[in-house]
C-alpha positions as CSV (number, residue, x, y, z in Angstrom):
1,X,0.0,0.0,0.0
2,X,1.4,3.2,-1.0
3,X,2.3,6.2,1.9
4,X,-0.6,8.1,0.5
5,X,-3.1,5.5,0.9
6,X,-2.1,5.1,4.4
7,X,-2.4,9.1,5.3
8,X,-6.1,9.1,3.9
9,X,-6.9,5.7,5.6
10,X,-5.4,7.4,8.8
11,X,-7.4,10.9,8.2
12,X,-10.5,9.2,7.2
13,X,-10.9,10.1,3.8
14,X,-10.2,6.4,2.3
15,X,-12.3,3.5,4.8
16,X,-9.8,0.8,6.0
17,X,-9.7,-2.4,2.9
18,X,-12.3,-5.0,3.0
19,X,-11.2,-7.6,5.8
20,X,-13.4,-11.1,4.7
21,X,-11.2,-13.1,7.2
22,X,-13.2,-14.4,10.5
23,X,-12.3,-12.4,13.3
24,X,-10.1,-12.8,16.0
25,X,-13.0,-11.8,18.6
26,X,-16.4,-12.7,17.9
27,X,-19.3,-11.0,18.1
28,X,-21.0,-10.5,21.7
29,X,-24.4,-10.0,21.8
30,X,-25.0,-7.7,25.0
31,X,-28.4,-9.0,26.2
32,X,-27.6,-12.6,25.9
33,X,-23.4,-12.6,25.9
34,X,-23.8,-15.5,23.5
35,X,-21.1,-15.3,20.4
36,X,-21.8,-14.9,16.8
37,X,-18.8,-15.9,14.6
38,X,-18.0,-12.9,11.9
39,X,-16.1,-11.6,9.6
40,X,-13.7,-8.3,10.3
41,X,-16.0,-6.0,8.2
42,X,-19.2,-7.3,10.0
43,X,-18.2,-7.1,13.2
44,X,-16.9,-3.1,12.7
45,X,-20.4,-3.3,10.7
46,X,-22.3,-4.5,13.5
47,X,-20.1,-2.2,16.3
48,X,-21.4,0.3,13.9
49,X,-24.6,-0.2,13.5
50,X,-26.2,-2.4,16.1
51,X,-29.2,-2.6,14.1
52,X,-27.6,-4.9,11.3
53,X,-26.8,-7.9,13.8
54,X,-28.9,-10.5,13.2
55,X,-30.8,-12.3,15.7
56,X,-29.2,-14.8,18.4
57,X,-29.9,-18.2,17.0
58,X,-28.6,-20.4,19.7
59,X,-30.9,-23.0,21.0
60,X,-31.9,-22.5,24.6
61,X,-34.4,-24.5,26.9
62,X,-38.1,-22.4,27.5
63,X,-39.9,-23.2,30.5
64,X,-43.8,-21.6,29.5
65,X,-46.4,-21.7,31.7
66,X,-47.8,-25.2,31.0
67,X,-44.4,-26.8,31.8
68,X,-43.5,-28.4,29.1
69,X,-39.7,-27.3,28.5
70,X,-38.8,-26.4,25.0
71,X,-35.6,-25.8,22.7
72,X,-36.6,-22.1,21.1
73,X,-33.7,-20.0,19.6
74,X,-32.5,-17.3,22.0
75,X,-34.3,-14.5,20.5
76,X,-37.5,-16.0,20.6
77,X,-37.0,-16.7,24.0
78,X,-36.8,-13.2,24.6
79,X,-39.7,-12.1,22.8
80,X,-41.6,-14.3,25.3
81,X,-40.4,-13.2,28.5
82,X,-41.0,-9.5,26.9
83,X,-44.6,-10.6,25.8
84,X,-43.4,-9.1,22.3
85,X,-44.7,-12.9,21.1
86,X,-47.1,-15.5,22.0
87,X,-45.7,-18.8,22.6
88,X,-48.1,-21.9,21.4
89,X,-46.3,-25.2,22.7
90,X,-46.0,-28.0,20.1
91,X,-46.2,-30.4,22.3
92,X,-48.7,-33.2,21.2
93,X,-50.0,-35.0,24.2
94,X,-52.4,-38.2,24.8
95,X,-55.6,-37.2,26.7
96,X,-59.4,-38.4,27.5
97,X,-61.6,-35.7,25.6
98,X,-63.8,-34.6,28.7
99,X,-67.2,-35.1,26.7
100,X,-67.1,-39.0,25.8
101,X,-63.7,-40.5,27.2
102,X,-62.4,-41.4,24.3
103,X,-58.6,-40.7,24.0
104,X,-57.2,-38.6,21.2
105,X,-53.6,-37.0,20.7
106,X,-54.1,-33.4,20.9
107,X,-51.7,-30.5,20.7
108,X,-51.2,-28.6,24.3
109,X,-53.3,-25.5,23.5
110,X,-55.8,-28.1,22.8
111,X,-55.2,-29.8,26.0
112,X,-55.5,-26.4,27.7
113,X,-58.4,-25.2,26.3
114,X,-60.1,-29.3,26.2
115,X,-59.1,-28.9,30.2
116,X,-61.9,-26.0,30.7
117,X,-64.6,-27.4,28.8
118,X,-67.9,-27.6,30.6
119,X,-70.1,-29.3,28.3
120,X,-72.6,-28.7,25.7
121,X,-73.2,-29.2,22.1
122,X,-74.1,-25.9,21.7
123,X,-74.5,-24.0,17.6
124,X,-71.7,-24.6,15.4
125,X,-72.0,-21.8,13.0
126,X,-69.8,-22.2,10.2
127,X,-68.1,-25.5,8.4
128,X,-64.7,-24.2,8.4
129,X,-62.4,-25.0,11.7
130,X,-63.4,-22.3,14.3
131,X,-62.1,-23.5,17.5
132,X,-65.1,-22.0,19.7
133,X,-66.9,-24.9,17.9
134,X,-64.5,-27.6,18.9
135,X,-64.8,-26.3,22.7
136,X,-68.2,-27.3,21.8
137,X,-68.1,-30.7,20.7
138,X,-64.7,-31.7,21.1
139,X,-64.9,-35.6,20.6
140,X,-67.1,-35.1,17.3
141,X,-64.4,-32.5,15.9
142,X,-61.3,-34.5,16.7
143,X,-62.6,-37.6,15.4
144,X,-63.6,-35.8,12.2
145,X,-60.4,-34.6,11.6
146,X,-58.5,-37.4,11.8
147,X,-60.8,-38.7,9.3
148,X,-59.8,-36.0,7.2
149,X,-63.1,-34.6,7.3
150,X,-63.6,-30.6,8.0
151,X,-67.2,-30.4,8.7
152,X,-68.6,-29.9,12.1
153,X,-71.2,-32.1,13.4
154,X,-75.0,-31.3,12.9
155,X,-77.5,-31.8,15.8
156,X,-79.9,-34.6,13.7
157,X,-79.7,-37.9,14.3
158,X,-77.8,-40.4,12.1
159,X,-79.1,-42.1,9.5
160,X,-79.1,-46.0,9.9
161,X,-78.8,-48.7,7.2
162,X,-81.2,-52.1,7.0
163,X,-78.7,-54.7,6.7
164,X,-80.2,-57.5,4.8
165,X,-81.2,-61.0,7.4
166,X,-79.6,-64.3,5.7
């Protein structure tokens, strides 16, 4: 690099060359302290500019409220404990649908929400998924769906067959 390069590096008037080597610190992040491998230019980038570091991706364990406990990347962990996102646990559990007994795997919003029933067929509106209508008739819907049907159930009764009598 010639002397005059150097001078308007060292003035400011030229920015420092391109660095595309991984630095030899990484990046911190200062609400979590967990390290983000970079790049020379994006860590001056991100000292910049804070704004331009991308989210913390680490896995970490989630404890929610119905205590099942959950690998969720770092910064959605955050957005949970700052109620900046709602958390819907995946967790798929085996229950007793309150209604008829019969078990069913359900998700554990379902669970939740299955857990508070009180009973009643009640008027299901529409034939698209609404989950009032589930709350409603919770061991009709489930068993429809795993069927692959998306109907809700009607209040008439069922039709029956005559089986022929050898």
């Amino acid at each position: 690099m010639a002397c005059a390069e150097e001078e308007e590096i060292q003035n400011g008037s030229r920015p420092m060359p391109r660095c595309d080597k991984t630095s030899h610190t990484p990046y911190v992040y200062p609400d979590c302290k967990h390290t983000r491998e970079v790049t020379c230019y994006f860590l001056a980038e991100y000292k910049r500019e804070p704004s331009k570091v991308p989210k913390c991706e680490h896995l970490v364990e989630y404890l929610p409220d119905c205590g099942h406990c959950i690998s969720v990347k770092c910064s959605f962990k955050s957005a949970y404990l700052r109620s900046a996102a709602q958390f819907v646990c995946p967790q798929k559990l085996d229950i007793d649908l309150p209604r008829c007994g019969h078990p069913a795997k359900v998700s554990c919003a379902e669970e939740q929400s299955l857990r508070s029933w009180t009973g009643g067929l009640g008027k299901c509106v529409s034939a698209q998924f609404q989950w009032s209508a589930v709350a409603k008739a919770p061991c009709i819907f489930l068993i429809r769906s795993a069927l692959g049907s998306r109907s809700m159930p009607t209040r008439g009764k069922e039709k029956r067959t005559k089986t022929a009598k050898k």
